[in-house]
mmJSON file of the N, C-alpha and C atoms, coordinates in Angstrom:
{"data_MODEL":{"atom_site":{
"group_PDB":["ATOM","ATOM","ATOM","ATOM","ATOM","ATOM","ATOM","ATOM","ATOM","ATOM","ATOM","ATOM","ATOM","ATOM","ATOM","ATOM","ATOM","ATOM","ATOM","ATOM","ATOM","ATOM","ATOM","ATOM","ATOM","ATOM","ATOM","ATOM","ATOM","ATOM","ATOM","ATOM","ATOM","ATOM","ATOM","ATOM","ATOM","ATOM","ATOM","ATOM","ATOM","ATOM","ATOM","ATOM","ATOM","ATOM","ATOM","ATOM","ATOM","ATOM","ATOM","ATOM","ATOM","ATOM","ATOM","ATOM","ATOM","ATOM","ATOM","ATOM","ATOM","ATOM","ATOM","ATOM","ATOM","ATOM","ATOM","ATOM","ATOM","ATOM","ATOM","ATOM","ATOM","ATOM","ATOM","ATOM","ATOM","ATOM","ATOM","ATOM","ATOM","ATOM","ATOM","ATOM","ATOM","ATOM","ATOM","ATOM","ATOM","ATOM","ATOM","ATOM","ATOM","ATOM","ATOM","ATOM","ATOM","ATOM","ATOM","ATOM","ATOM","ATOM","ATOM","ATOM","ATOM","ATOM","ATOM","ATOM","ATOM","ATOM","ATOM","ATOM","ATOM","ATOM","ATOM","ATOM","ATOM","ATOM","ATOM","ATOM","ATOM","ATOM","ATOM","ATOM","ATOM","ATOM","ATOM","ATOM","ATOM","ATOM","ATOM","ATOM","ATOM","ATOM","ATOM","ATOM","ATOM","ATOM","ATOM","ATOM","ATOM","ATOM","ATOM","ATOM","ATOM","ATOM","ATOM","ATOM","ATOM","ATOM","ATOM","ATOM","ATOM","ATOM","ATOM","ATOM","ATOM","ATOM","ATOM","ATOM","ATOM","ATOM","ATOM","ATOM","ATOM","ATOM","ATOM","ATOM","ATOM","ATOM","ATOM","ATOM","ATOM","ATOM","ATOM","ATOM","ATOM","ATOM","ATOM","ATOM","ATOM","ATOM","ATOM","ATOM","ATOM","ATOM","ATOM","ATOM","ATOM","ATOM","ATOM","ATOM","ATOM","ATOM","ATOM","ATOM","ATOM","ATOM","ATOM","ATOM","ATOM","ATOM","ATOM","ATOM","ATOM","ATOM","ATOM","ATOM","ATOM","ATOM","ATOM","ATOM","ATOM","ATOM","ATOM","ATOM","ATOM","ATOM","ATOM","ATOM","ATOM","ATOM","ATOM","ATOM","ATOM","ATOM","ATOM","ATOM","ATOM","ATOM","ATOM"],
"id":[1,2,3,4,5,6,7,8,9,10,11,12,13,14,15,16,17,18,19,20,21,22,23,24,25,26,27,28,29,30,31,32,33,34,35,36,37,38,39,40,41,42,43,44,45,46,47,48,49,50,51,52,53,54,55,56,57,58,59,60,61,62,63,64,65,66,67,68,69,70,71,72,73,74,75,76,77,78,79,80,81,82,83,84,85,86,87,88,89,90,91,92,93,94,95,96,97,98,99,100,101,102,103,104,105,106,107,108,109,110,111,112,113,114,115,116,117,118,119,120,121,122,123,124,125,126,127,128,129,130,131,132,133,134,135,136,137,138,139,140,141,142,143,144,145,146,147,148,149,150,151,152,153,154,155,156,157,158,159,160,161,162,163,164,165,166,167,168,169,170,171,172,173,174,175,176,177,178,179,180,181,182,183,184,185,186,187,188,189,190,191,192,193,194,195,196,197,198,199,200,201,202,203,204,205,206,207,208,209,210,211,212,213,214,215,216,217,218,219,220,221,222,223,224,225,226,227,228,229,230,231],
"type_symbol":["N","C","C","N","C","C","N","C","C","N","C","C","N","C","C","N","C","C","N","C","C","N","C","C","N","C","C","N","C","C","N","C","C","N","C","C","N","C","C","N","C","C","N","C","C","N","C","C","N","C","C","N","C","C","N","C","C","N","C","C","N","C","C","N","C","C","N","C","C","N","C","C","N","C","C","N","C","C","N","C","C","N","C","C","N","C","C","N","C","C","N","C","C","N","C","C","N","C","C","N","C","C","N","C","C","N","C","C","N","C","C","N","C","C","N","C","C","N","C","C","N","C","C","N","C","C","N","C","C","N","C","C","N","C","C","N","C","C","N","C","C","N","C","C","N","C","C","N","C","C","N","C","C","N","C","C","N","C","C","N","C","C","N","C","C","N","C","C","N","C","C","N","C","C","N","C","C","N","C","C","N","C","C","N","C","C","N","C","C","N","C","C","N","C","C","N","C","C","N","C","C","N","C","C","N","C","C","N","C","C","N","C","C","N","C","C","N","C","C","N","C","C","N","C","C","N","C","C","N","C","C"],
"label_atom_id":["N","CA","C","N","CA","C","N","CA","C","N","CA","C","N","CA","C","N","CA","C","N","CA","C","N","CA","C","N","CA","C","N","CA","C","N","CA","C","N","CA","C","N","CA","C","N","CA","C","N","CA","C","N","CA","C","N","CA","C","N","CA","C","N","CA","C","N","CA","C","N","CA","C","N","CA","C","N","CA","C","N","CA","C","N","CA","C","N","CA","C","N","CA","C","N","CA","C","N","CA","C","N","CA","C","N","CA","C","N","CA","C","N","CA","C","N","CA","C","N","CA","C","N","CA","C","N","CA","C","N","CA","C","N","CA","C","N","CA","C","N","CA","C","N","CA","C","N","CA","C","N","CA","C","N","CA","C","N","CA","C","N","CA","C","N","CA","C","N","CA","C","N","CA","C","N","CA","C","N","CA","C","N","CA","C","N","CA","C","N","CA","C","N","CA","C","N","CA","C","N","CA","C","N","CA","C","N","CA","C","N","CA","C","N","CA","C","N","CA","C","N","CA","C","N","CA","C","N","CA","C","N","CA","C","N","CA","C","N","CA","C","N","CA","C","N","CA","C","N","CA","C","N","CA","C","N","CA","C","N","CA","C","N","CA","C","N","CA","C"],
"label_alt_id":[null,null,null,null,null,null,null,null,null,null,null,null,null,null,null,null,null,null,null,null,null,null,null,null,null,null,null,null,null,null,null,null,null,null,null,null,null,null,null,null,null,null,null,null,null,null,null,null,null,null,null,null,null,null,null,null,null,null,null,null,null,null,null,null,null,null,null,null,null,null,null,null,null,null,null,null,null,null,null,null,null,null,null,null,null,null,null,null,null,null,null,null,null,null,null,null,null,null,null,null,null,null,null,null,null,null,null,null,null,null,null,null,null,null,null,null,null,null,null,null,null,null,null,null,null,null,null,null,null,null,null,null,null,null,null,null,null,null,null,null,null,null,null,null,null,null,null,null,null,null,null,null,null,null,null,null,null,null,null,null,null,null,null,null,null,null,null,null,null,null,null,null,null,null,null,null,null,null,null,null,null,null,null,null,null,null,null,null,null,null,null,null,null,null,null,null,null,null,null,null,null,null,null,null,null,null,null,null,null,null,null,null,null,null,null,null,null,null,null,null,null,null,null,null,null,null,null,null,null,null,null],
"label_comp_id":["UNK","UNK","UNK","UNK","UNK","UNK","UNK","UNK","UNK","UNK","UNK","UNK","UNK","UNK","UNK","UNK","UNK","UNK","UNK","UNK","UNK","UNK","UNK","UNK","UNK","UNK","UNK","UNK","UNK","UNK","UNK","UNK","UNK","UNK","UNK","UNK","UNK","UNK","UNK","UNK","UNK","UNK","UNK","UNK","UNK","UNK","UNK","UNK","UNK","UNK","UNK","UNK","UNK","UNK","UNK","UNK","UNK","UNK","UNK","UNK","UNK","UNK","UNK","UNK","UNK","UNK","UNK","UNK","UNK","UNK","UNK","UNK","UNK","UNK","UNK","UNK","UNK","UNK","UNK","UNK","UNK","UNK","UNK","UNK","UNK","UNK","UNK","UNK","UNK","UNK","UNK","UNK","UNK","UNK","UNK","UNK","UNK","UNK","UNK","UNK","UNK","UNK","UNK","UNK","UNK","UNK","UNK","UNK","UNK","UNK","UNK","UNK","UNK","UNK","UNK","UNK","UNK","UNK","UNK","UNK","UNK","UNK","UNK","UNK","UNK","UNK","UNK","UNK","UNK","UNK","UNK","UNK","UNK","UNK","UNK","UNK","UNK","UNK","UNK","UNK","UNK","UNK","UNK","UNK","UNK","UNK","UNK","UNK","UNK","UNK","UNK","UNK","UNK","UNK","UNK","UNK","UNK","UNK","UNK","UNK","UNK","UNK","UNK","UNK","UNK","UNK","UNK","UNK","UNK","UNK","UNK","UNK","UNK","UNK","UNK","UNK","UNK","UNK","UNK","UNK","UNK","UNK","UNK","UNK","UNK","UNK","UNK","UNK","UNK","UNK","UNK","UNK","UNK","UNK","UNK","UNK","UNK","UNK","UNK","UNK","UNK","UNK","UNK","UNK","UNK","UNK","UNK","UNK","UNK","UNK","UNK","UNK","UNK","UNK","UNK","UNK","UNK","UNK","UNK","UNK","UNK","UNK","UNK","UNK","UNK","UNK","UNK","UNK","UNK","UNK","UNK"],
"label_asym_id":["A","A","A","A","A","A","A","A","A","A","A","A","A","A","A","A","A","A","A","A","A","A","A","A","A","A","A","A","A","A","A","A","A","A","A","A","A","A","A","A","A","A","A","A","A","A","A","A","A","A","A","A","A","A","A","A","A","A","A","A","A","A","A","A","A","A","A","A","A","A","A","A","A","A","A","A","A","A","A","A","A","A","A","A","A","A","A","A","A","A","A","A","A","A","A","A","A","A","A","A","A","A","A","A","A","A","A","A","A","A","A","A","A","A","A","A","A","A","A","A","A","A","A","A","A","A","A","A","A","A","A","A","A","A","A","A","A","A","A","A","A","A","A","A","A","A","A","A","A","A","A","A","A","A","A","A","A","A","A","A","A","A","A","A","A","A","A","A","A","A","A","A","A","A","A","A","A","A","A","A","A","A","A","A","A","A","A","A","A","A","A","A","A","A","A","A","A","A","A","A","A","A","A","A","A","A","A","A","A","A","A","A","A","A","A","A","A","A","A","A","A","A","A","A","A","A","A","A","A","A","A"],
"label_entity_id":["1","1","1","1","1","1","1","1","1","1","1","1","1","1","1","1","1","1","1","1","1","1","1","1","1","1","1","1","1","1","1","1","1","1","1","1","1","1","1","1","1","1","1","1","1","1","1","1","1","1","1","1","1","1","1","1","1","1","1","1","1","1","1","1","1","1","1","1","1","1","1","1","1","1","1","1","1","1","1","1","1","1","1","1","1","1","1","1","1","1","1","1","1","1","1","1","1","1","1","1","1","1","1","1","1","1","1","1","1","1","1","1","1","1","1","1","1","1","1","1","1","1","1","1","1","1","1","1","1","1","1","1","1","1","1","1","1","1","1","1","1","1","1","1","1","1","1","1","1","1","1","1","1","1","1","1","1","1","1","1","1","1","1","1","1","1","1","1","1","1","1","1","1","1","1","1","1","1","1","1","1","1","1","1","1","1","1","1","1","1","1","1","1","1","1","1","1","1","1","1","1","1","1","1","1","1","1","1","1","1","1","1","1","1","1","1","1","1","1","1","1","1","1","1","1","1","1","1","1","1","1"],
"label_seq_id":[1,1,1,2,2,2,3,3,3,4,4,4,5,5,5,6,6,6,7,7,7,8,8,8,9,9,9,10,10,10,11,11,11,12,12,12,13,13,13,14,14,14,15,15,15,16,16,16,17,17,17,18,18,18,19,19,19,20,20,20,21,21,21,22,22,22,23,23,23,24,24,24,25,25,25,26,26,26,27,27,27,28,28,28,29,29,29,30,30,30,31,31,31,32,32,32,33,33,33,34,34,34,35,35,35,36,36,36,37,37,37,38,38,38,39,39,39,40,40,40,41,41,41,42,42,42,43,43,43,44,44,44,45,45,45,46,46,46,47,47,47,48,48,48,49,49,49,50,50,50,51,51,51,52,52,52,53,53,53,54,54,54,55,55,55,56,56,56,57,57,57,58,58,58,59,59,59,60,60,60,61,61,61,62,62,62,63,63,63,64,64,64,65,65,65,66,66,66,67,67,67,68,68,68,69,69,69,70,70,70,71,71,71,72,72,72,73,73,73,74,74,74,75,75,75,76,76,76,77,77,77],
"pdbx_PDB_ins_code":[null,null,null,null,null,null,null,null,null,null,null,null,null,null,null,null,null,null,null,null,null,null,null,null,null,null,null,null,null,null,null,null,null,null,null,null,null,null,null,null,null,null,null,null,null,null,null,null,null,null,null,null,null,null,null,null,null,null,null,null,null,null,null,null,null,null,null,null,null,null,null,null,null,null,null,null,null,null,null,null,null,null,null,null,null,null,null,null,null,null,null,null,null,null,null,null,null,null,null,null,null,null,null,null,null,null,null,null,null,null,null,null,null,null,null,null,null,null,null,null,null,null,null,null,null,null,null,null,null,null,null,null,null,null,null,null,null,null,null,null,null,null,null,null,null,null,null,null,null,null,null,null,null,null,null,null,null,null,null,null,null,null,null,null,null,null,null,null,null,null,null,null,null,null,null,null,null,null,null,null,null,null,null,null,null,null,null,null,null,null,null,null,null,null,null,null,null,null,null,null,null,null,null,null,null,null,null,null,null,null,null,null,null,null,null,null,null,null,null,null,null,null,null,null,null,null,null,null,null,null,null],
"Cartn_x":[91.311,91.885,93.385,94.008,95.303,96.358,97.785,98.632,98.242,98.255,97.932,96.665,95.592,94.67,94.589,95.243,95.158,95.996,97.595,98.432,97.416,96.21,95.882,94.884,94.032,92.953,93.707,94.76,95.181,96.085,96.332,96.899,95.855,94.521,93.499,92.976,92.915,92.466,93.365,94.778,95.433,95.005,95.265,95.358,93.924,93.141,91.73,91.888,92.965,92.812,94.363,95.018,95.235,95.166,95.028,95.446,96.612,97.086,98.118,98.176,97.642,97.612,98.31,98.36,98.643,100.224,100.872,101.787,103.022,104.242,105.749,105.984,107.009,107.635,106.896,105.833,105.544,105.852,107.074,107.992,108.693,108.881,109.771,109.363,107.635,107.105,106.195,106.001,105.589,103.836,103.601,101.78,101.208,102.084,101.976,102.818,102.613,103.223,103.869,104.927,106.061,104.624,104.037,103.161,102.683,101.932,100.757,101.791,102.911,104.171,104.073,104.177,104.743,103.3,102.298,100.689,100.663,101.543,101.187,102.132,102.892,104.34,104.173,103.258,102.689,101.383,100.589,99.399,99.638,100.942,101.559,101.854,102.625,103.438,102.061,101.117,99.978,99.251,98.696,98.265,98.739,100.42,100.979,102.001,102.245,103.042,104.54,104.71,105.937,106.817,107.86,109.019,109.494,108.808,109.571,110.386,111.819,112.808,113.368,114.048,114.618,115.576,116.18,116.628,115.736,114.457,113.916,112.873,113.54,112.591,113.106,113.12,114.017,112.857,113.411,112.175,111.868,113.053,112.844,112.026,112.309,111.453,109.64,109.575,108.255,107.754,108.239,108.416,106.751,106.394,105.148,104.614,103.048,102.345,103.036,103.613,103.821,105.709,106.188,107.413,107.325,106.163,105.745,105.598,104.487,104.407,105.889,106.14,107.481,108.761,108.406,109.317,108.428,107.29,106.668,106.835,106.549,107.222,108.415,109.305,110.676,111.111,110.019,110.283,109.524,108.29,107.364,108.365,109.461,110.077,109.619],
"Cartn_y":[141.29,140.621,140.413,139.012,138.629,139.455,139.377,140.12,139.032,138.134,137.27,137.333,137.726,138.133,139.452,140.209,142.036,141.515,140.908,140.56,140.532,138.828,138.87,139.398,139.89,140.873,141.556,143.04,143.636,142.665,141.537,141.429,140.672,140.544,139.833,141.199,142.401,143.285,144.038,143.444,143.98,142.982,141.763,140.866,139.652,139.698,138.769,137.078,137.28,136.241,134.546,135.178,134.222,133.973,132.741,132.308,132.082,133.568,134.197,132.999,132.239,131.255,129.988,130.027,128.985,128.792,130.338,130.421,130.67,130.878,130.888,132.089,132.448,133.515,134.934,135.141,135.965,137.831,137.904,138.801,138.136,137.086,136.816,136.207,135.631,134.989,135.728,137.364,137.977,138.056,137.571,137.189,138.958,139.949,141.421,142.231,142.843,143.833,144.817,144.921,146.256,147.504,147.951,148.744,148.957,147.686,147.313,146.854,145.93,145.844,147.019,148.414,149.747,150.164,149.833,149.912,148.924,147.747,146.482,147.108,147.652,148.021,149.372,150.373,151.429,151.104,150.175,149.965,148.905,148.509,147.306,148.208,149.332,150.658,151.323,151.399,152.411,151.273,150.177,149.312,148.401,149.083,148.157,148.839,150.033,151.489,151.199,150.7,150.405,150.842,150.835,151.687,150.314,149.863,148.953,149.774,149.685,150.297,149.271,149.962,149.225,147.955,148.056,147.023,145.99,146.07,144.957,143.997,144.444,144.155,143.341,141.975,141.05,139.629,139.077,138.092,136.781,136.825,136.362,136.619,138.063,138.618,138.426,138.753,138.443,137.134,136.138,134.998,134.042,133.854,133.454,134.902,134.579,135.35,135.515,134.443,133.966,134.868,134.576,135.518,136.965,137.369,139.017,138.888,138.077,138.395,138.574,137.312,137.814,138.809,139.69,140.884,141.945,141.599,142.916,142.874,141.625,141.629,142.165,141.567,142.2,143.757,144.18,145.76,146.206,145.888,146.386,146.165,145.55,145.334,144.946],
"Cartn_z":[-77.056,-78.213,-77.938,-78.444,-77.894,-78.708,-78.296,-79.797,-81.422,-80.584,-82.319,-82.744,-82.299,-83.258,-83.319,-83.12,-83.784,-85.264,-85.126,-85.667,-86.859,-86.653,-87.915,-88.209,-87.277,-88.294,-89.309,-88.451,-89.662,-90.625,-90.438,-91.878,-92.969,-92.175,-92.872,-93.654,-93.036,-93.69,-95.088,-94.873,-96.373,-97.578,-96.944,-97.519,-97.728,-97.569,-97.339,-97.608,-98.975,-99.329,-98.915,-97.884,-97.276,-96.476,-95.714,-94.341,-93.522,-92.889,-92.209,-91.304,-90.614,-89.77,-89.794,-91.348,-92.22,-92.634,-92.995,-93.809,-93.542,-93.687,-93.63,-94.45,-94.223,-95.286,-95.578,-94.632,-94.598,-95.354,-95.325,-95.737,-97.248,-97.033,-98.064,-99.085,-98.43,-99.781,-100.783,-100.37,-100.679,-100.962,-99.58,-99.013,-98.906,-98.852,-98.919,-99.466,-100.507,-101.456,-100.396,-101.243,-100.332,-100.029,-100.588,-99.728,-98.988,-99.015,-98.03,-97.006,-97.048,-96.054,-95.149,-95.681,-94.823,-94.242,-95.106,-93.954,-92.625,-92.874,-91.945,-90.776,-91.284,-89.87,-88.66,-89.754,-89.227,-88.228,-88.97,-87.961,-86.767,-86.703,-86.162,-84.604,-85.652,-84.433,-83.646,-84.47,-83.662,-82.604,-83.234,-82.279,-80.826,-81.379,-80.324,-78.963,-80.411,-79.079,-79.187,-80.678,-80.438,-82.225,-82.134,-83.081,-83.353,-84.94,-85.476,-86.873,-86.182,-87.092,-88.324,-89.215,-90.177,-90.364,-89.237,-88.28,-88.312,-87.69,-87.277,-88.634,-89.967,-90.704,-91.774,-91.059,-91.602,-91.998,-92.821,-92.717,-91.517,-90.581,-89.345,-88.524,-88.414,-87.829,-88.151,-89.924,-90.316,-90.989,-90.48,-91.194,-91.053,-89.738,-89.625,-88.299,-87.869,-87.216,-85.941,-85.586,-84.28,-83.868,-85.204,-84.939,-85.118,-85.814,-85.611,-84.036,-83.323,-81.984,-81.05,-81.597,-80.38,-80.579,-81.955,-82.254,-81.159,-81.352,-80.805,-79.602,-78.589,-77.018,-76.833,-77.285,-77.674,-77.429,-78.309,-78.567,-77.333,-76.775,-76.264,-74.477,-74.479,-73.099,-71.951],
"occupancy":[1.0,1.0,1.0,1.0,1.0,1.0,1.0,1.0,1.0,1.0,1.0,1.0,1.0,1.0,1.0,1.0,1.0,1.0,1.0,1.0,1.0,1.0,1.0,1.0,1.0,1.0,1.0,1.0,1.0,1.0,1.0,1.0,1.0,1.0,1.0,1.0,1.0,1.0,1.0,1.0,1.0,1.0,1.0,1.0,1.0,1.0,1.0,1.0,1.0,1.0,1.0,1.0,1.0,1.0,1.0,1.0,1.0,1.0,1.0,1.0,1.0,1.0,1.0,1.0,1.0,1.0,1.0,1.0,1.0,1.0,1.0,1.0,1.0,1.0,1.0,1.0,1.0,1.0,1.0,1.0,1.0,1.0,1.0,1.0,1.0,1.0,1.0,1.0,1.0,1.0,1.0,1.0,1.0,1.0,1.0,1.0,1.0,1.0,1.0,1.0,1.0,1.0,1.0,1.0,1.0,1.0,1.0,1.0,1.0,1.0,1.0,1.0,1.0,1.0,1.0,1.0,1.0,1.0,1.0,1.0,1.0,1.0,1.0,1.0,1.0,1.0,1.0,1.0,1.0,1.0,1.0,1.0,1.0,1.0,1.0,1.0,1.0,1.0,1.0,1.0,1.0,1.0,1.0,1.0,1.0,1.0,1.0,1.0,1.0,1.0,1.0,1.0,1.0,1.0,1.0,1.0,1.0,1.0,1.0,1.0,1.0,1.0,1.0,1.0,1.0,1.0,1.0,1.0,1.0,1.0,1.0,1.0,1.0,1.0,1.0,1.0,1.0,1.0,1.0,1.0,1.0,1.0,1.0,1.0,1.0,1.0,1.0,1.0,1.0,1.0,1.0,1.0,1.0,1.0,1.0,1.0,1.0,1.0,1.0,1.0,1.0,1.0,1.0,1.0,1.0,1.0,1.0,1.0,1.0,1.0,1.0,1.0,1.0,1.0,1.0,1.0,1.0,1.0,1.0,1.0,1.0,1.0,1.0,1.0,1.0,1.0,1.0,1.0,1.0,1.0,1.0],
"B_iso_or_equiv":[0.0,0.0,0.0,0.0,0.0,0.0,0.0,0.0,0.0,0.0,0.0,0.0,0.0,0.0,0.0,0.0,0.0,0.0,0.0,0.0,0.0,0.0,0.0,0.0,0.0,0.0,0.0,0.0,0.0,0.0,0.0,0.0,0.0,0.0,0.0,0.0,0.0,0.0,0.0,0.0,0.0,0.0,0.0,0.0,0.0,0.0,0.0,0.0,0.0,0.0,0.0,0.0,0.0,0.0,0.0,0.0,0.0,0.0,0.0,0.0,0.0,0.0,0.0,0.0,0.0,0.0,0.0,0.0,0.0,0.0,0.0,0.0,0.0,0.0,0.0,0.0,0.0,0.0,0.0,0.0,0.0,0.0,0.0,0.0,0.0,0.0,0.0,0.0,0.0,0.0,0.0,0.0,0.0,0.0,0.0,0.0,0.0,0.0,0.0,0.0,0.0,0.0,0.0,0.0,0.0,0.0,0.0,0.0,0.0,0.0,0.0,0.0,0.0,0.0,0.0,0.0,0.0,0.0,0.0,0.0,0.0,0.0,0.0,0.0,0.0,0.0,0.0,0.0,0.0,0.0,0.0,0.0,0.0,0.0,0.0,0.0,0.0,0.0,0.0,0.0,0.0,0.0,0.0,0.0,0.0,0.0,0.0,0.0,0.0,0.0,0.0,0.0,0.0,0.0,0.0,0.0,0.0,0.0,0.0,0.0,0.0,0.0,0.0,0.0,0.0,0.0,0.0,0.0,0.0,0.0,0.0,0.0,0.0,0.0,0.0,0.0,0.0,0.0,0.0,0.0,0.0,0.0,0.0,0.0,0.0,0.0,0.0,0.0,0.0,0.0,0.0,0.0,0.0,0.0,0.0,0.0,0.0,0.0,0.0,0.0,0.0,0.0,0.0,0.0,0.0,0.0,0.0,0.0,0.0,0.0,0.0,0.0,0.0,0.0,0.0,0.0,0.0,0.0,0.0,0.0,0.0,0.0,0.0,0.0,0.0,0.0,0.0,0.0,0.0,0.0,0.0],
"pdbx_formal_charge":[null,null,null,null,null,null,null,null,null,null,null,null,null,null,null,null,null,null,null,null,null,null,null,null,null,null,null,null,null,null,null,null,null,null,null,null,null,null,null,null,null,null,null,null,null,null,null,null,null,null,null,null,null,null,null,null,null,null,null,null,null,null,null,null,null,null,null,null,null,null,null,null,null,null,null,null,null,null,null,null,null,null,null,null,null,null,null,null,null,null,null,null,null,null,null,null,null,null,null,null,null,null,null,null,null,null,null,null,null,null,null,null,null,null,null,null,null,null,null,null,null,null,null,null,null,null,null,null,null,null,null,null,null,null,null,null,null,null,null,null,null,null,null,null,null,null,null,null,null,null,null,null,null,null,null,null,null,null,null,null,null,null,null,null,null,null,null,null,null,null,null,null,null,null,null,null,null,null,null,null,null,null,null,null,null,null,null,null,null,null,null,null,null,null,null,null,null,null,null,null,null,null,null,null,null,null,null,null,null,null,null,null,null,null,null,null,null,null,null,null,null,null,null,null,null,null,null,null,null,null,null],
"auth_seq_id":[1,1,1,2,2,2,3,3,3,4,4,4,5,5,5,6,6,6,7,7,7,8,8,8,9,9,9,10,10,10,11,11,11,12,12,12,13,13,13,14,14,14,15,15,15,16,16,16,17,17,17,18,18,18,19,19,19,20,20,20,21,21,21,22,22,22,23,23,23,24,24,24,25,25,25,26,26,26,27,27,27,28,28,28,29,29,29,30,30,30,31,31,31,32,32,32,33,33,33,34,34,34,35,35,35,36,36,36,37,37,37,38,38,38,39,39,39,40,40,40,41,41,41,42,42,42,43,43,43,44,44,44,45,45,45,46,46,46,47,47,47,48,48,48,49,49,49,50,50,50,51,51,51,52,52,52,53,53,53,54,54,54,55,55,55,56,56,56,57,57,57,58,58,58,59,59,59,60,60,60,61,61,61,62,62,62,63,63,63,64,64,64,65,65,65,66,66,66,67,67,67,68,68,68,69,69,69,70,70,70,71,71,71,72,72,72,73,73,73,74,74,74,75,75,75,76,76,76,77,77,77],
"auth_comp_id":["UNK","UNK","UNK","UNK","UNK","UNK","UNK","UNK","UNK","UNK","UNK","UNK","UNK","UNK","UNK","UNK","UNK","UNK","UNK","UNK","UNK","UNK","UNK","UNK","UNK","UNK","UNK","UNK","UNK","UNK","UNK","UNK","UNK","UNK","UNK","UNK","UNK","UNK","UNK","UNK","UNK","UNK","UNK","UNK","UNK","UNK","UNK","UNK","UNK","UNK","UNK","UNK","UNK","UNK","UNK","UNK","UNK","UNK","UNK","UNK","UNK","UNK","UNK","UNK","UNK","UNK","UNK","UNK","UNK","UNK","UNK","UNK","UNK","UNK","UNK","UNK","UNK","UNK","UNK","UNK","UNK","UNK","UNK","UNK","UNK","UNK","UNK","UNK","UNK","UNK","UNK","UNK","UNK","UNK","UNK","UNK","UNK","UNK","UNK","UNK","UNK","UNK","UNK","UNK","UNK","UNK","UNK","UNK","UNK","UNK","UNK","UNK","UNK","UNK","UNK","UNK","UNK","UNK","UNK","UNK","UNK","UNK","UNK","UNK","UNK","UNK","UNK","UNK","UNK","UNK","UNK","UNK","UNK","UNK","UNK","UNK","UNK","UNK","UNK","UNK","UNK","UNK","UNK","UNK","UNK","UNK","UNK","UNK","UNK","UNK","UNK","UNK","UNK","UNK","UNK","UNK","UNK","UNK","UNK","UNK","UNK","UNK","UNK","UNK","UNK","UNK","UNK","UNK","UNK","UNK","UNK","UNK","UNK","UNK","UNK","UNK","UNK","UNK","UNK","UNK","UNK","UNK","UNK","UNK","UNK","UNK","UNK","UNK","UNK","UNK","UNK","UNK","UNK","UNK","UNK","UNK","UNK","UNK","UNK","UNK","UNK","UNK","UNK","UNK","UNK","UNK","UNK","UNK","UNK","UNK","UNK","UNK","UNK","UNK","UNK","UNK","UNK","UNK","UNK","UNK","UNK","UNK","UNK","UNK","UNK","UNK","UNK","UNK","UNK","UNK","UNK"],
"auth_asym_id":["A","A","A","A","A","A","A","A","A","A","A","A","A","A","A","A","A","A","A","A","A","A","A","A","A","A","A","A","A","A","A","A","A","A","A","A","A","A","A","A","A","A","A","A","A","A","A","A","A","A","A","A","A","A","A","A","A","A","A","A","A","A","A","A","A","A","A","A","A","A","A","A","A","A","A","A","A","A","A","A","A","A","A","A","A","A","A","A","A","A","A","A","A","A","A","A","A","A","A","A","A","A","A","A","A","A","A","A","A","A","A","A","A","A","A","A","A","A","A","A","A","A","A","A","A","A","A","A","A","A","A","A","A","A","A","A","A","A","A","A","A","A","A","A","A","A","A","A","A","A","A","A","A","A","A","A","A","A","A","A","A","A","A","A","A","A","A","A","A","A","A","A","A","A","A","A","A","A","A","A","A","A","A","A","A","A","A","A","A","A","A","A","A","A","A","A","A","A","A","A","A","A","A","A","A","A","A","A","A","A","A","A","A","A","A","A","A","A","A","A","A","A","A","A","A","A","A","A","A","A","A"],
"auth_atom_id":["N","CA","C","N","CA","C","N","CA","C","N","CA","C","N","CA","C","N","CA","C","N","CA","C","N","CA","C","N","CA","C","N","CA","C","N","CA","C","N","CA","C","N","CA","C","N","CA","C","N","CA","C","N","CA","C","N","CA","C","N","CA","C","N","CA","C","N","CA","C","N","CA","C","N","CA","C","N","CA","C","N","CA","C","N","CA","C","N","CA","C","N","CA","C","N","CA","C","N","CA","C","N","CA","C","N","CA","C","N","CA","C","N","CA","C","N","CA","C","N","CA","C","N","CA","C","N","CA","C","N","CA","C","N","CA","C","N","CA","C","N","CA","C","N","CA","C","N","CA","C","N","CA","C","N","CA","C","N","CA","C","N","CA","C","N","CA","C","N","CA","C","N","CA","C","N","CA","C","N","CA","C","N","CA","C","N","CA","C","N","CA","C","N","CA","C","N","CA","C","N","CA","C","N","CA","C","N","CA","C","N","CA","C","N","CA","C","N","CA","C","N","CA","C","N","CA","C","N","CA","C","N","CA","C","N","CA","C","N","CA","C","N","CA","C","N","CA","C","N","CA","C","N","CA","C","N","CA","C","N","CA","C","N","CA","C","N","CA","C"],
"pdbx_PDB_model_num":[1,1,1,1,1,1,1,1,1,1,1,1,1,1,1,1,1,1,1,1,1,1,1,1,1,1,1,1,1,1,1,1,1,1,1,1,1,1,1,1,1,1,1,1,1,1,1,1,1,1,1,1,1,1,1,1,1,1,1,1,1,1,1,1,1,1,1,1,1,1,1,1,1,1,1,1,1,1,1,1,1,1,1,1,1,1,1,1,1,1,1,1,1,1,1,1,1,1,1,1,1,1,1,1,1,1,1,1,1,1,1,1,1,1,1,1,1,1,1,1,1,1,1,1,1,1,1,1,1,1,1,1,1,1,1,1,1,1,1,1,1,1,1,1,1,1,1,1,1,1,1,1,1,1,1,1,1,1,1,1,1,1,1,1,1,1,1,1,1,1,1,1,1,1,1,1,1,1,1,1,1,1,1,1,1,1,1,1,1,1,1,1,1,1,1,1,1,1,1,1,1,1,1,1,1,1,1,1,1,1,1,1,1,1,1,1,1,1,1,1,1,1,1,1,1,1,1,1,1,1,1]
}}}
């Protein structure tokens, strides 16, 4: 499975009812409740082996699927 489809399973699994594929603003348009946010970042860290700090949690960063991926290359070095 590629980074962009782990990306969206788990965010298909907080969320069911949009199409992550689809959308912008990810973070900022509020497609995931601050909760489920800190479930998406943790299972982000376990699946991927990587320390996304407070720093990195900007809505640039989470803006579409595709800019989660390339935070996580990023981090992953």
């Amino acid at each position: 499975m590629s980074k962009k489809e782990t990306i969206l399973e788990i965010l298909k699994n907080i969320n069911p009812s949009v199409n992550f594929e689809q959308v912008q603003g990810i973070l900022e348009n509020g497609y995931i409740d601050s909760m489920d946010f800190m479930r998406f970042i943790a299972e982000l860290g376990q699946h991927f082996g990587v320390d996304i700090d407070a720093d990195e949690i900007t809505s640039e960063n989470f803006d579409t699927v595709e800019t989660i991926e390339k935070m996580i290359e990023r981090l992953k070095g």
